[in-house]
C-alpha positions in Angstrom: 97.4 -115.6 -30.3 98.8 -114.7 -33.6 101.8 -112.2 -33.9 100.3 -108.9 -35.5 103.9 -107.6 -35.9 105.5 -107.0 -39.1 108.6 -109.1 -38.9 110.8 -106.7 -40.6 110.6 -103.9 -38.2 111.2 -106.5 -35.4 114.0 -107.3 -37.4 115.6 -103.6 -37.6 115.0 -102.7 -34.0 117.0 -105.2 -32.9 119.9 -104.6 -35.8 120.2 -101.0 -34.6 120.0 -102.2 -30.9 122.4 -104.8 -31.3 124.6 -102.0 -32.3 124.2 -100.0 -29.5 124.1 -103.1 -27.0 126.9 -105.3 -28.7 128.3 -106.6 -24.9 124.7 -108.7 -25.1 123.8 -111.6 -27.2 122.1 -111.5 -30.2 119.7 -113.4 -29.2 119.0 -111.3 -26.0 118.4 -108.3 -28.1 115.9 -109.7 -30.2 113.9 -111.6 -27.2 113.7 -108.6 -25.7 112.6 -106.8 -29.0 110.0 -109.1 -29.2 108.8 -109.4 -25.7 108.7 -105.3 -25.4 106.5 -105.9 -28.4 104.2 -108.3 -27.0 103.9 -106.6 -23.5 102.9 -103.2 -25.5 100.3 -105.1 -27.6 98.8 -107.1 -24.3 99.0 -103.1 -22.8 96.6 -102.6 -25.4 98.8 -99.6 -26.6 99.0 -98.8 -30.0 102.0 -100.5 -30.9 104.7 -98.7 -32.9 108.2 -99.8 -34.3 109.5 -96.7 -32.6 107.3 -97.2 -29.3 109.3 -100.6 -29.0 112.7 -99.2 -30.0 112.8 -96.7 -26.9 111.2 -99.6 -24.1 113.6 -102.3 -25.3 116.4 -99.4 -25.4 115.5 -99.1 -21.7 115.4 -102.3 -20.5 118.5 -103.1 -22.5 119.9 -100.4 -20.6 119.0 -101.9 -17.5 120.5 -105.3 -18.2 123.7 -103.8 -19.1 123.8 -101.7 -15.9 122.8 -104.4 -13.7 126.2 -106.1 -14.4 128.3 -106.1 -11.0 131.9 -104.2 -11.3 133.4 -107.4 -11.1 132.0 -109.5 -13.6 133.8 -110.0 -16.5 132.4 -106.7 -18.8 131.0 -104.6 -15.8 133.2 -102.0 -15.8 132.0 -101.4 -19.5 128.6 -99.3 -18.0 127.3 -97.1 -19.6 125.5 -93.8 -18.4 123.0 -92.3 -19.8 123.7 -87.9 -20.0 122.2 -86.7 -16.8 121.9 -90.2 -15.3 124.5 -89.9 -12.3 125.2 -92.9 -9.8 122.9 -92.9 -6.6 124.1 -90.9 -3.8 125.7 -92.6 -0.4 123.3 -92.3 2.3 125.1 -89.9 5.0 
């Protein structure tokens, strides 16, 4: 299948996201980016640059927060306003 996206705006989302992500790769932005893309086209959504900014914004979110405490960069979570860790089961 050809890629109907306009390169540029694949280009910007992952510029600004890179900013926002900067403990991840590159690389890792922009795959993402680009698979968010994808997945939203397949979805047969209309697809829009801002569309994929806020679905890669959460998955990005989700890789960052998936990071253990103890790995190297863990403690560097980030939390979301209103996003509280889970509750310990009594």
């Amino acid at each position: 299948m050809l890629q109907t996206f306009p390169i540029q705006d694949l280009r910007r989302i992952s510029a600004r996201l890179h900013n926002e992500f900067s403990d991840l790769s590159h690389r890792c932005v922009e795959r993402c980016v680009s698979d968010t893309w994808n997945c939203v086209e397949h979805l047969g959504i209309a697809v829009t640059p801002h569309l994929v900014e806020r679905v890669a914004r959460e998955h990005l979110e989700a890789m960052v927060n998936s990071v253990p405490p103890s790995h190297p960069g863990g403690a560097a979570r980030r939390r979301l306003p209103g996003h509280g860790a889970v509750p310990r089961p009594r």
